[in-house]
N, C-alpha and C positions, 0 to 999 in steps of 0.2 A: 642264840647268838651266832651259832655257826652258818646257820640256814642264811641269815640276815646276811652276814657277810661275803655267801656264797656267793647270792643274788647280786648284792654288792658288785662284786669284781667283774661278773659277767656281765653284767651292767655296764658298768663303766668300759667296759672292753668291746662292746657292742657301740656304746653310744661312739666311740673314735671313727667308729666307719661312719653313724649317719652325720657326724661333722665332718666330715673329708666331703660328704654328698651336697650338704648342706649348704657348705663354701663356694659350688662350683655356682649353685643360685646367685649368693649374695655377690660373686666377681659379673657375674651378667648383668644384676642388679646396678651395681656400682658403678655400671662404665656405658650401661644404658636405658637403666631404669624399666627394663621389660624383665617383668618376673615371668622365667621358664618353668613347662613342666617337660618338655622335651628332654628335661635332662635324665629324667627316668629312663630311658630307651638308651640314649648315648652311655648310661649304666652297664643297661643288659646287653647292648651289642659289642661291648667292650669285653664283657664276661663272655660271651658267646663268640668273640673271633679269635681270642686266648684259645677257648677250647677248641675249636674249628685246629689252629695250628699245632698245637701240641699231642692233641689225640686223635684226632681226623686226621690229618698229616701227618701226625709222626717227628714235628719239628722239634730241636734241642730249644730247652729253657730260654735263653738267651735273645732265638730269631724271634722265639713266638712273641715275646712281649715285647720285642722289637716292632714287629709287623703290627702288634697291635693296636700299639701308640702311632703311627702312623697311621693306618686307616681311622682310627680315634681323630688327627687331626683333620683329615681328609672329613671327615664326618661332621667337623664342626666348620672348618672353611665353607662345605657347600649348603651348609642349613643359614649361615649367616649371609653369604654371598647369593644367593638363588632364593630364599625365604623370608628372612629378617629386613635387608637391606632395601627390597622393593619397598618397604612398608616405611620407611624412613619419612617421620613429616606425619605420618598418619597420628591417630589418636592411639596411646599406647594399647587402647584394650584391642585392638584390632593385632599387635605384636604377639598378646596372650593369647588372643584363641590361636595366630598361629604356631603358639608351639604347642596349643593341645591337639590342633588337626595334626602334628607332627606326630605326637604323642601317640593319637589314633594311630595312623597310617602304619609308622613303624612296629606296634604292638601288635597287628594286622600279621606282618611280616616275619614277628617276632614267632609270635603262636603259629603260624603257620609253619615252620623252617621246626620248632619241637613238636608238633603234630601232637600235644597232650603229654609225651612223655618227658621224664628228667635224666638230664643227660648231669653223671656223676663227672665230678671236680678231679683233674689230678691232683695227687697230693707229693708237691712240692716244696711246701713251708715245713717244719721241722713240726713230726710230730711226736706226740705225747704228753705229758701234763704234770705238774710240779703239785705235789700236795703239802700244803702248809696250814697243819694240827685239823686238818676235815676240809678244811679251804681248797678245792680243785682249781686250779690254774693251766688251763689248754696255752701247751706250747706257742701252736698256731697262729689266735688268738693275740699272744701277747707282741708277737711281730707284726700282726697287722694294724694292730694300736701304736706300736711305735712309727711305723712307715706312714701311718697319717699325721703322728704326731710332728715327723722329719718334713713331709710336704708342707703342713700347714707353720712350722718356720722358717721352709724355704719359699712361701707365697707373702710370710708377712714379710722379711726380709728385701725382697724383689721388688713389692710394692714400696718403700722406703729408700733402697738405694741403690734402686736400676735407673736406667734410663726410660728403656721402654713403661717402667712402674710409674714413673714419677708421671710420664703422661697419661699413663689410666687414671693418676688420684685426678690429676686436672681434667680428665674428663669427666669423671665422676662427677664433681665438684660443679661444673658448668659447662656444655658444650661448647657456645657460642664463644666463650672466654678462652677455652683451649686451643679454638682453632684460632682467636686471632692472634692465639704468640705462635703461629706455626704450628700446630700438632694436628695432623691426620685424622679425625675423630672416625672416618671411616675405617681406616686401618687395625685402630685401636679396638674396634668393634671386632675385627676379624681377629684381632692377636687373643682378646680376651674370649671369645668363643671357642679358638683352637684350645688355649691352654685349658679351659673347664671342662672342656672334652678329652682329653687325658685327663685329667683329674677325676672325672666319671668314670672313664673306662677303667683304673687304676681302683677305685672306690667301689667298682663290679665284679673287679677279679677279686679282692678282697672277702667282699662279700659271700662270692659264690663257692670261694671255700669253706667256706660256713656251711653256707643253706645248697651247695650245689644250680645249679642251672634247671628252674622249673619257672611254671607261669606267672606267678605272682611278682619275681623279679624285678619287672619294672618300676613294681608299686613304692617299691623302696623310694622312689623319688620324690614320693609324697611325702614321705619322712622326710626327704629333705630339705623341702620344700616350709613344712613343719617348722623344722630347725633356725631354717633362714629367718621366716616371721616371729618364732620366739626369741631368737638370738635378735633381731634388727636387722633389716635387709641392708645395710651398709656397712655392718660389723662383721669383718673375719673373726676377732677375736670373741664378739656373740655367737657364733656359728659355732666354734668348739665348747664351748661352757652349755650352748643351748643341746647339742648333741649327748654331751654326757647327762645331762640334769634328765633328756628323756631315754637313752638309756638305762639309768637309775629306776623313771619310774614304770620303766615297762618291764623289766626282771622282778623288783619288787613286789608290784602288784599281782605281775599274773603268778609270782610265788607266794603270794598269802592268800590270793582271791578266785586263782585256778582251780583249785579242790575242793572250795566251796560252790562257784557258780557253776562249774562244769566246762572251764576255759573259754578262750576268746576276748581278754583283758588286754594280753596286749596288742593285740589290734583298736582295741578301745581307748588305752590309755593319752595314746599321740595325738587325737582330737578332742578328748579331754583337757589337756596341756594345751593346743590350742585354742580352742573356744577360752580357757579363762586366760590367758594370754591378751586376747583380743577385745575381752569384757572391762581387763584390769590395765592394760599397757599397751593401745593396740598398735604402738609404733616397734612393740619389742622392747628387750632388756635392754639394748642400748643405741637404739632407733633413733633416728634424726626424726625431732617433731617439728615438723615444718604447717606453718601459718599461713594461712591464703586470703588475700580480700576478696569479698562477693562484691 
């Protein structure tokens, strides 16, 4: 029971990062129906310009993650203004491949800049770990579960009773209906690319205190990705419940079925959860099923 529960927690404390990742899809999703994988990258160069300033530099807490979130939005301004926006009108699948040409390019740039090696994470978040009757609890951990959990109330929030929100839901909802009450649907596009790009770089740095800054980093975005299509690509609120549920099953499994098969479950587990996802409910747990005439 203890085992169970261990898995459990880290589970659940795991899965809060790949919904903060997950989220940053379904707000791209929502406001222009191109599903990114680019946001993988906008992850790791989020996590990577943290460390750049803090440990390469030398910078105090405060600038780095300052400095970070800014070229974060810089990062997403000019992939929507220079990349997304030409393609406006086109057939959506022409918006997907280009975020996986992005996807490529910067992974290119990414691996190239760590040359194979891992660059170790400063440790910043408060460590050490709370043990409750064999239950391990990373300090760490549990503030980066909180800090998604604070973003994704102040995403749903924003959306509800901003200004700027209220015209993402309406563009969401209908382009051509949003802009004829007035609203910018091009702008919207730029506001919603910046803010998901902070939320990636924010859900990188997260991340890379955990796993630290190696190659596989970007891959995270495929969990997020993951999450968005199990949760509904319209649902924030599927995006968190979808992140936990696969958190859960990827501590679990590869805790009972690691020492059996000889590991590699949970990298198996997230396309498992997908594939029957998409067998059983392929709009998502709480997916808009939209009907089309031929």
């Amino acid at each position: 029971m203890t085992d169970f529960l261990q898995f459990s927690v880290i589970g659940l404390l795991t899965g809060g990062l790949y919904s903060l990742i997950g989220v940053t899809i379904v707000i791209v999703f929502k406001a222009s129906k191109v599903v990114s994988i680019a946001h993988g990258q906008l992850l790791a160069f989020g996590a990577l310009f943290f460390w750049i300033f803090m440990v390469g530099l030398g910078y105090p807490l405060w600038l780095s993650f300052l400095l970070t979130l800014i070229l974060a939005s810089l990062m997403g301004f000019f992939i929507e203004r220079f990349t997304m926006r030409p393609l406006i009108g086109q057939p959506l699948f022409s918006s997907f491949l280009m975020t996986f040409a992005l996807f490529i390019f910067l992974d290119g740039a990414f691996q190239l800049y760590l040359a194979g090696q891992t660059r170790a994470y400063p440790h910043f978040l408060p460590q050490g770990q709370w043990d409750f009757g064999g239950v391990i609890v990373p300090k760490g951990q549990v503030v980066n579960f909180l800090i998604s959990f604070f973003l994704f109330l102040i995403l749903a929030l924003s959306f509800k009773h901003t200004r700027v929100g209220l015209k993402m839901r309406a563009t969401a909802e209908d382009h051509r209906l949003a802009q004829s009450a007035g609203v910018s649907v091009r702008n919207i596009f730029t506001y919603v690319w910046i803010i998901s790009a902070i939320l990636a770089s924010i859900s990188g740095i997260a991340m890379a205190t955990v796993t630290d800054i190696h190659y596989p980093l970007p891959y995270f975005g495929i969990k997020g990705l993951i999450v968005a299509l199990f949760g509904g690509m319209e649902s924030i609120g599927g995006a968190l419940l979808a992140g936990l549920i696969l958190g859960l099953l990827e501590n679990i499994s590869a805790g009972y079925l690691d020492p059996i098969l000889g590991g590699g479950i949970k990298d198996v587990a997230a396309y498992v959860m997908l594939l029957l996802i998409l067998l059983i409910k392929p709009y998502g747990l709480f997916g808009l099923a939209r009907i089309e005439r031929l």
